[in-house]
C-alpha positions as CSV (number, residue, x, y, z in Angstrom):
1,X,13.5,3.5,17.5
2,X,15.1,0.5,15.6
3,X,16.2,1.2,12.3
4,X,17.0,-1.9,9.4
5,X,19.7,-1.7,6.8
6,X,19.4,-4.6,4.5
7,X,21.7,-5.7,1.7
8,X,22.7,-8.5,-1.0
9,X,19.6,-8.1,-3.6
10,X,20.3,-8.2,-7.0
11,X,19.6,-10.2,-10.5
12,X,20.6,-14.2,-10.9
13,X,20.3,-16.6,-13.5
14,X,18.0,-19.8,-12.3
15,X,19.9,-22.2,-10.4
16,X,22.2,-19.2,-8.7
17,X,22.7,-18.3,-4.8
18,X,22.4,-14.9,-3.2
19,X,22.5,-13.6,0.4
20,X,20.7,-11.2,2.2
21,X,21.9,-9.2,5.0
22,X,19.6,-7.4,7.5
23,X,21.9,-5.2,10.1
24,X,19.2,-3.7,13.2
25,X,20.5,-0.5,15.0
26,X,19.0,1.8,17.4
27,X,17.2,1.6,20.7
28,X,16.3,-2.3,21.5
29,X,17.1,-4.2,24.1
30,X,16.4,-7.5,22.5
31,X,14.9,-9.3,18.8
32,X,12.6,-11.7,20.0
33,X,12.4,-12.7,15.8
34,X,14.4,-11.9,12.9
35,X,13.2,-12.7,9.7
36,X,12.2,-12.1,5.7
37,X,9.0,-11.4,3.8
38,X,9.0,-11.1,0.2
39,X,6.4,-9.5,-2.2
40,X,5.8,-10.1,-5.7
41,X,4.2,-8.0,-8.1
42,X,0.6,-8.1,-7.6
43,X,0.7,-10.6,-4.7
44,X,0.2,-10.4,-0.9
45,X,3.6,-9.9,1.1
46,X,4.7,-13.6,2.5
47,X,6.8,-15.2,5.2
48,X,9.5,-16.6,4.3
49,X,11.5,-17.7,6.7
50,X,12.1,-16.1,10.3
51,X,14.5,-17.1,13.4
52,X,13.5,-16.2,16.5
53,X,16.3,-15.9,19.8
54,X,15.7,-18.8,21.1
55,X,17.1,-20.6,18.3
56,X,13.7,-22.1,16.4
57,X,13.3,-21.4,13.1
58,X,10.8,-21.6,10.3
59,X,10.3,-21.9,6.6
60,X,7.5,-21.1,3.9
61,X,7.2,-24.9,2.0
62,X,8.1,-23.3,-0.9
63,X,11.7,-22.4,0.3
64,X,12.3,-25.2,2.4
65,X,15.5,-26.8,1.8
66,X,17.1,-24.2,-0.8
67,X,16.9,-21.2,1.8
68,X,18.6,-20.8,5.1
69,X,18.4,-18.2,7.7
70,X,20.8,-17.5,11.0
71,X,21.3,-14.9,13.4
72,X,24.2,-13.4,14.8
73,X,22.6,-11.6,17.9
74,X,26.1,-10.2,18.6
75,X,26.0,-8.2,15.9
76,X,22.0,-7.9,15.2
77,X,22.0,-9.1,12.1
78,X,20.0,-12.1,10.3
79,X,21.3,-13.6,7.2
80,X,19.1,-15.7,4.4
81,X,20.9,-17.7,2.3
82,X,19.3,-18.6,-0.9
83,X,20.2,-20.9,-3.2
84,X,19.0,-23.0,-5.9
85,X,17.0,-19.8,-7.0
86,X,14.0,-20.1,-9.2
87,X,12.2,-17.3,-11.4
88,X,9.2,-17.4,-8.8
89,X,11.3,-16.5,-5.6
90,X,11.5,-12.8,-8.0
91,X,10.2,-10.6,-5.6
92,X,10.9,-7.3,-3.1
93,X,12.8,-9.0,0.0
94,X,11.7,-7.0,2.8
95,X,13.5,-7.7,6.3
96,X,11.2,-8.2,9.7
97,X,12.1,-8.0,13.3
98,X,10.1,-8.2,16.1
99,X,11.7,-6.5,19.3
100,X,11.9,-7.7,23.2
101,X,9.1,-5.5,23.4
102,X,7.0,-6.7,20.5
103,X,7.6,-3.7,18.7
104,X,7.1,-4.7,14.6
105,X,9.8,-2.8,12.3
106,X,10.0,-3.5,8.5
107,X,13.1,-2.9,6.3
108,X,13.3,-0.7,3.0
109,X,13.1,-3.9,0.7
110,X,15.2,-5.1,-1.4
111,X,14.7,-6.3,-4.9
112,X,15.4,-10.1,-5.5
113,X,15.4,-10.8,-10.1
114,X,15.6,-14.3,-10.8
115,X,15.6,-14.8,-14.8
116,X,14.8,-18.3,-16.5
């Protein structure tokens, strides 16, 4: 089994940064693809961005170019860097991976407040 621990929610004025931390554990012997999804209150969950191990990455438009995400496969953790925050990125962050054997996990979530 793979487990997810994520961290580095939390509440930002608009215009703020914040990183989130997503640490895999368990049985696994590769991540084909790391990534986010994020949920907002009465709205489908959504990609947001997701690195897979050979190094390609990719972005929902509406993050592009204020979020970035990078692995360390070392240490089986992706990070997503998010800055220039606006009160519609407010959602539950939930982290993704996808193992060497295609095996989908999901994260706890993590609440993301951006006020105005």
């Amino acid at each position: 089994q793979v487990q997810l621990v994520e961290s580095g929610g939390g509440l930002v004025q608009a215009g703020g940064s914040l990183r989130l931390s997503c640490v895999a554990s368990g049985s696994f012997f590769s991540l084909y693809a790391m990534g986010w999804y994020r949920q907002a209150p009465g709205k489908q969950r959504e990609l947001v961005a997701r690195a897979f191990s050979g190094g390609n990455t990719n972005y929902a438009d509406s993050v592009k170019g204020r979020f970035t995400i990078s692995r360390d496969n070392a240490k089986n953790t992706v990070l997503l860097q998010m800055n220039s925050l606006k009160p519609d990125d407010t959602a539950v962050y939930y982290c993704n991976v996808i193992t060497g054997a295609m095996a989908v996990v999901w994260g706890q979530g993590t609440q993301v407040t951006v006020s105005s």
